[in-house]
N, C-alpha and C positions, 0 to 999 in steps of 0.2 A: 460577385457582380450579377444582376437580373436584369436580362436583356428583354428587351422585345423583337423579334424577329417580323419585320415589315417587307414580305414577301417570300413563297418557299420552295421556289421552285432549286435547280441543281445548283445555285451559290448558296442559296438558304440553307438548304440540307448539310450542304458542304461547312455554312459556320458555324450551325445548332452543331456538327461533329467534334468542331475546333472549342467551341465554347464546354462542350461537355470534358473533352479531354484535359480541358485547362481549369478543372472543377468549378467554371460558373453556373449560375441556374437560367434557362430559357423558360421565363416568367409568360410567355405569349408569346402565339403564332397568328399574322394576320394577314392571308391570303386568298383570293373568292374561289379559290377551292378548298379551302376548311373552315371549319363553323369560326365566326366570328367573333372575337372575343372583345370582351367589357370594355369604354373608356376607362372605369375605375381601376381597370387588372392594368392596361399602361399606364393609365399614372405614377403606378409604383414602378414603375420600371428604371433601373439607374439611366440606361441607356437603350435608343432602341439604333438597329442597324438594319436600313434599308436598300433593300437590290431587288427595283421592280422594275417599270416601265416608265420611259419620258414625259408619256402623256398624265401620268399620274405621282410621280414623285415628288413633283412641286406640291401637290395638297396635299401627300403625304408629310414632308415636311414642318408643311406651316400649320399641320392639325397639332403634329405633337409639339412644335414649338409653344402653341397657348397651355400648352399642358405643362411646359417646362421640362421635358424631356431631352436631353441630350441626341442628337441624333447624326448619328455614320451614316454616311449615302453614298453606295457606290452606283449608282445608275447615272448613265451617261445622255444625253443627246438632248437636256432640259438647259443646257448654260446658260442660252439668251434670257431663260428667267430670273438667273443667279442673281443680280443687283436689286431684283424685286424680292425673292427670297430672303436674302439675306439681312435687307434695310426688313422686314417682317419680323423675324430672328432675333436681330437685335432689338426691336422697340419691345420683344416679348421675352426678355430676358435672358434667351434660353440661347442653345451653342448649337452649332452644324459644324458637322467636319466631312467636307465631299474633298473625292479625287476620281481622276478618270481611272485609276486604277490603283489597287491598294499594294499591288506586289510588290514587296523589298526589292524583288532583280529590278522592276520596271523601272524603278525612284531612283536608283543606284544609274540604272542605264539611263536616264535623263540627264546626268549629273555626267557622266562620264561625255557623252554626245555633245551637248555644249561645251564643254574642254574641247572636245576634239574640233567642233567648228570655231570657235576661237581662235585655236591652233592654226587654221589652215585658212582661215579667210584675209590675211594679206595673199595671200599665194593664188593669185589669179587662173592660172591654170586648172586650178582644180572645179568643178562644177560640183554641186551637190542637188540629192533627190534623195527620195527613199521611196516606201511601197509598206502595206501592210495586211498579212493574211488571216482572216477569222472562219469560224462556223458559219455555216449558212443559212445558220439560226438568229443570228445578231442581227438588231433591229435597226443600228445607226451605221450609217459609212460616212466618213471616212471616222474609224474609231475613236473616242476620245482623248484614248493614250496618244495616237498620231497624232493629233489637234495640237496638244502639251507637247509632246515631242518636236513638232513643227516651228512651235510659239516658241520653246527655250532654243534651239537653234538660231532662229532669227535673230533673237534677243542677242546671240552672240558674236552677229557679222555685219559688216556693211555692206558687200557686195549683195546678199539677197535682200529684197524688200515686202517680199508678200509668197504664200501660198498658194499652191493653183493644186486642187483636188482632183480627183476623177481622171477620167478620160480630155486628152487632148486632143481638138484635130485641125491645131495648129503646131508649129515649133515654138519652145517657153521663150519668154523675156530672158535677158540675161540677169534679169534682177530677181525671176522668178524662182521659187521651190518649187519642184513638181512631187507630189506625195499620192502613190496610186494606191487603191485598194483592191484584195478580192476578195471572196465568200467563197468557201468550198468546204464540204464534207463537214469535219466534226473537230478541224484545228480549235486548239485554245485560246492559241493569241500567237503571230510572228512580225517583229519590226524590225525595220532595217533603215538604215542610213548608210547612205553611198555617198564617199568622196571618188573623184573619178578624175585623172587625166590622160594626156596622150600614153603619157610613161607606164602608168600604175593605178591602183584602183584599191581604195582602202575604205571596207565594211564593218560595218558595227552592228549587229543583229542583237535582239534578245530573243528568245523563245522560251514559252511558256510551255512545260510538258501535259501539267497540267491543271485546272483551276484552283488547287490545294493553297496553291500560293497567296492567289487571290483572299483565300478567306482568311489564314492566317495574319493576312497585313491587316484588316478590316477588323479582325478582334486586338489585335495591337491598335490600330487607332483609338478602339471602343475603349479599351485598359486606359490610356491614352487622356482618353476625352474626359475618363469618368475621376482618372488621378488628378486632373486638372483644376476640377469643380472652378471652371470660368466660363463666363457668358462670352459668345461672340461667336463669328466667321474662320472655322482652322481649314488647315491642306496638311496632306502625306509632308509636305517641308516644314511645318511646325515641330511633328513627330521627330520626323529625324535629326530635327535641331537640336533636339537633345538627346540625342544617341551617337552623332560623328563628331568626331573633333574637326573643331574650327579649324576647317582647313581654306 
C-alpha cells in the first residue's frame, strides 16, 4: 500500500512507524515544515491519511478528492463542514473515511456506553454526565471523541435530550447531559461516563496510554478503505462491521 502522509507532526510520525512496520511504503510527506511534495507524487498514492488542523482539513480533503485519492482523516473540530465535504467527495468520485477517533478501545467504548445507557435509562434514578481530559496541546474542546460519545448515548435514552458542554453556572435540565472538559500537561486522551444515584455510582472510563493506538486504527482504516476500492462517505463503524459479529 502507498500512502501519503497529510501532515507530520507526533501522529504523523507515529503512523509513517505503523505503516513501516506493517511493510507499507510512505510515497509522501506533506507538511509546511517539510519540502513540498509534487501533486503527481499524490496522485499515485493508494491512500492518503490525514491528521492536521480544523482550519485546514477540509481543503485538504477536497484537494485529494479531485485527485481521486482515498483519504483517512483523523482531524477533529471541521464537522460542521462534513455535508459540504462529503456532497464534494462524492460528485468527485473519490472516498473519505473520517472519525473522531481511530482507536479500536475508543470504538469498542462507544459501543459498550450506549448498552449501558440503554440499560439504565428506564431507571429514573440514575442521572448521567461525563467529563474528558486532553494535552494542553489540543486544539478543539470539547473533544470529538466526547461529541460521538455524547451523540450515541443520547441516541440511546429518552430521558436526556441535548448536551450541555463546558462550564455551567447554572444547575442542568433534567433532560440535559452535562459533558465537561480539561486540558492539562501532556494526557493522551481520558473519558468517562458516569451513571450516578442516591445508592451507587457506575463509571465507564477509557484511557488512552498512549497515541500508539490512535495510529494503528488509522492504518487499519487506510488497509480498510484501500481493500474496499469504493467511492463514498465511511466511519470507524463501517470497518468494524466487518470485523464483529452481528451482535
Amino acid at each position: 500500500m502507498k500512502v501519503a502522509l497529510i501532515g507530520y507532526g507526533q501522529m504523523g510520525r507515529l503512523i509513517e512507524k505503523r505503516l513501516t512496520e506493517k511493510g507499507h511504503e510512505v510515497l509522501a510527506i506533506v507538511d509546511p515544515l517539510y519540502p513540498s511534495t509534487s501533486k503527481a507524487s499524490l496522485s499515485t498514492a493508494d491512500v492518503a491519511i490525514e491528521f492536521t488542523q480544523p482550519d485546514t482539513a477540509p481543503a485538504n480533503i477536497l484537494s485529494l478528492a479531485k485527485e481521486k485519492v482515498p483519504v483517512v482523516s483523523g482531524t477533529t473540530g471541521w464537522y460542521s463542514r462534513l455535508p459540504e465535504v462529503s456532497e464534494a467527495v462524492n460528485a468527485a468520485g473519490s472516498s473519505l473515511l473520517w472519525s473522531s477517533n481511530f482507536s479500536l478501545g475508543v470504538n469498542l467504548f462507544y459501543r459498550v456506553a450506549a448498552y449501558a445507557a440503554k440499560l439504565i435509562d428506564p431507571f429514573g434514578d440514575y442521572d448521567v454526565a461525563g467529563f474528558e481530559t486532553h494535552h494542553n496541546k489540543k486544539a478543539d474542546s470539547p473533544s470529538g471523541t466526547a461529541k460521538t460519545l455524547v451523540e450515541r448515548v443520547l441516541a440511546q435514552m429518552t430521558r436526556k435530550k441535548r448536551a450541555v458542554y463546558g462550564t455551567l453556572d447554572r444547575k442542568p435540565e433534567a433532560n440535559e447531559l452535562h459533558y465537561a472538559s480539561l486540558r492539562i500537561g501532556s494526557v493522551p486522551g481520558v473519558h468517562s461516563l458516569i451513571f450516578d444515584s442516591q445508592a451507587d455510582t457506575i463509571e465507564i472510563t477509557h484511557t488512552a496510554r498512549s497515541r500508539e493506538g490512535f495510529a494503528a486504527g488509522a492504518v487499519l482504516a487506510a488497509e480498510w478503505l484501500v481493500g474496499k476500492k469504493q467511492a463514498g462517505i465511511f466511519t470507524m463503524d463501517d470497518v468494524l462491521a466487518d470485523i464483529l459479529p452481528k451482535i
